[in-house]
C-alpha positions as CSV (number, residue, x, y, z in Angstrom):
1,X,0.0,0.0,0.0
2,X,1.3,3.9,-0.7
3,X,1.5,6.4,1.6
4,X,1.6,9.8,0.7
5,X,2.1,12.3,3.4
6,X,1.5,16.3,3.6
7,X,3.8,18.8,5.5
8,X,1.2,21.6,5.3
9,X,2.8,25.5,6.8
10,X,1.0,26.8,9.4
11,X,-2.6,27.5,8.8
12,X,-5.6,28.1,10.6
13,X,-6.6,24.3,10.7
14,X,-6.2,21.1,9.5
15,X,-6.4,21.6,6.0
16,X,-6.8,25.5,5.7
17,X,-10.3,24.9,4.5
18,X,-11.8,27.8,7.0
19,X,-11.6,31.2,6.4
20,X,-12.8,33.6,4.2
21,X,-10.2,33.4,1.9
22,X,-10.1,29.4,0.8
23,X,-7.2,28.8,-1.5
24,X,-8.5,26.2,-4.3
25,X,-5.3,24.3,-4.6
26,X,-6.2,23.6,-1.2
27,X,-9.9,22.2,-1.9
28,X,-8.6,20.5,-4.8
29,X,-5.6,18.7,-2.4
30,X,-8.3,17.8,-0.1
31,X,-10.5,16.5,-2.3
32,X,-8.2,14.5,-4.3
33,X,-6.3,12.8,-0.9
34,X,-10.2,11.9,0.2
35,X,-9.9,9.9,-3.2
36,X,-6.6,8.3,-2.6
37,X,-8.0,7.3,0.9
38,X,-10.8,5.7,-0.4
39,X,-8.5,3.9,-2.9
40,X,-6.8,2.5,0.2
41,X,-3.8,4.9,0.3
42,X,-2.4,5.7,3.7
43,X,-2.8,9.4,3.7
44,X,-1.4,11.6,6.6
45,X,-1.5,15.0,7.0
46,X,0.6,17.9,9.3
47,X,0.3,21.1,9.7
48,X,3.5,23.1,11.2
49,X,1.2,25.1,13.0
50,X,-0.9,22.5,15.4
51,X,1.7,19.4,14.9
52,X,5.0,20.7,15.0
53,X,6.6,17.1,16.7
54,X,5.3,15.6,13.1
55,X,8.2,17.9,11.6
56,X,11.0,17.3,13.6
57,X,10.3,13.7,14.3
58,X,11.1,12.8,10.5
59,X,14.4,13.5,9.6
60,X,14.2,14.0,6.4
61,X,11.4,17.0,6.7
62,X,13.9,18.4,9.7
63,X,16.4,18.8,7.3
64,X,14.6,20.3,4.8
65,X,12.8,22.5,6.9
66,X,16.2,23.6,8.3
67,X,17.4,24.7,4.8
68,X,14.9,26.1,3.5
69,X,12.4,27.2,6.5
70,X,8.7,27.4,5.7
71,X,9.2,28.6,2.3
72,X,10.0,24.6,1.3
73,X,6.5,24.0,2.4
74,X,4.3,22.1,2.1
75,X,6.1,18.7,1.4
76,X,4.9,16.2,-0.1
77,X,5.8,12.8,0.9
78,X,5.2,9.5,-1.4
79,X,6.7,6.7,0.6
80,X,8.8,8.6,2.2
81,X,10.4,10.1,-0.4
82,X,10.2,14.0,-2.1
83,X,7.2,14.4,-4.4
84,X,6.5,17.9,-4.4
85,X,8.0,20.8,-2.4
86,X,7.6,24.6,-2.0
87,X,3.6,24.7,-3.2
88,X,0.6,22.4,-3.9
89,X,0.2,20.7,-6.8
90,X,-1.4,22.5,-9.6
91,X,-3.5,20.2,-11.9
92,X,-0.9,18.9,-14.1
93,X,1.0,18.1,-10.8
94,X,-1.9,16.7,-9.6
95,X,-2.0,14.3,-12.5
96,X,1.5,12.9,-12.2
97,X,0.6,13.0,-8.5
98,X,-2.1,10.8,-9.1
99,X,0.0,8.4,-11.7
100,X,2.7,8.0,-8.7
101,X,0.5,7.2,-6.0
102,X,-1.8,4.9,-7.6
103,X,0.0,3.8,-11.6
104,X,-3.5,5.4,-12.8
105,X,-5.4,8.1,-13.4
106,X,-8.7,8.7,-11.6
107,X,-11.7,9.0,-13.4
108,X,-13.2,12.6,-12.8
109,X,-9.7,13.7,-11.3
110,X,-9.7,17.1,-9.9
């Protein structure tokens, strides 16, 4: 089974889904790791702001967050290794996102 994991910066909740001022990317992440979930991917996500042990715990997101601070987030993680760093997958990114994680595309992909 995959596992893809999300080193979200800080943001007012879980999944920066609350506000006033909703980024897409973010509703589109959300809605796409739902999707991986229910294709029985192992999806974990952590936000620097409420689950700071998360980030220092793994050693390879210490490191990278020591280099390159909060700018290098979010991180994505596909088993533990460097998917996507520095901003959230736009929808090609999503794509090949989707390809890595699963070898397929998903029908009605966001």
């Amino acid at each position: 089974m995959k596992t893809i994991q999300i080193y979200d910066p800080p943001m007012c909740c879980s999944t920066g889904l609350c506000g006033n001022d909703i980024d897409p990317a973010l509703v589109s992440l959300a809605a796409l790791l739902k999707q991986f979930g229910e294709q029985g991917v192992s999806v974990a996500r952590y936000n620097l702001g409420q689950q700071p042990l998360a980030f220092v715990q793994n050693p390879l997101v210490k490191t990278l967050l020591d280099q390159k601070g909060v700018e290098g987030l979010p991180l994505i993680l596909i088993d533990g290794v460097v998917h996507l760093q520095g901003h959230y997958p736009d929808q090609t990114e999503r794509a090949a996102l989707t390809q890595a994680v699963l070898g397929h595309e998903l029908k009605g992909a966001l």
